[in-house]
N, C-alpha and C positions, 0 to 999 in steps of 0.2 A: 723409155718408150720404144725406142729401136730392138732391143733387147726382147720384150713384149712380142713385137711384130713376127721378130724373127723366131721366136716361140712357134706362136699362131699356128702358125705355118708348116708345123711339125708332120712327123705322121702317127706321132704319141702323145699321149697326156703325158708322160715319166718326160719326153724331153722338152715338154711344153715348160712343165715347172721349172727344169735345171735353167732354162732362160728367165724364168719368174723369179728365182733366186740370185743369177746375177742382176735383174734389176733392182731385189730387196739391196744388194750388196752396193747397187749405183747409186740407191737414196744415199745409204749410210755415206759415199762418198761425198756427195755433194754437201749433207749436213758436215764433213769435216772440214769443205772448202768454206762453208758460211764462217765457221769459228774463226779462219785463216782471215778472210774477208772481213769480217767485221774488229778482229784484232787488231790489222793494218790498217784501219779505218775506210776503209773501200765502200761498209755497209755501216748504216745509223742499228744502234740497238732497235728500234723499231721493224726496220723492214729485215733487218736478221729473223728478229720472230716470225717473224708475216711468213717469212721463205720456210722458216724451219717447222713451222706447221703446216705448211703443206707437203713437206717435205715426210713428215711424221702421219699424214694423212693418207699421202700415197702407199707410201710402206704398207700401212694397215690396209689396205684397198689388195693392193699384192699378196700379204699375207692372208689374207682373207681367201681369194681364190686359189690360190695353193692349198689351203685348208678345203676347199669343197673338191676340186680334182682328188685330192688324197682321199676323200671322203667316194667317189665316185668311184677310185680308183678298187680302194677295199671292197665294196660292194661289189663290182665286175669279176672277183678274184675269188670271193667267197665259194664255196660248194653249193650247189643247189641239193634237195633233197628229192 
């Protein structure tokens, strides 16, 4: 979320993403700490899942608007005629 914020904040959409990217890269983190977590028993298989789809849910949320910026971005770049 931090990550996101400090995006936001940018004075470009190119470095808005590169922080949308290290958040895609913070889900992926976190789903690696859940396998850790639930390995060690720390998490019930149940709320492992619960975590990891939201965890898979964000992501997609993030990949999503990195997909319309890239989408916006092309369009602003294109030639006009």
């Amino acid at each position: 979320m931090a990550n996101i914020a400090e995006g936001f904040v940018r004075r470009s959409n190119k470095e808005f993403m590169q922080f949308l990217f290290i958040a895609m890269s913070s889900a992926a983190e976190v789903q690696s700490h859940l396998y850790i977590a639930v390995d060690q028993g720390y998490l019930s298989k149940d709320a492992f899942e619960s975590i990891y789809k939201q965890t898979e849910r964000t992501a997609r949320i993030i990949s999503g608007l990195i997909k319309c910026l890239r989408t916006k971005q092309t369009k602003q770049t294109r030639p006009t005629r």
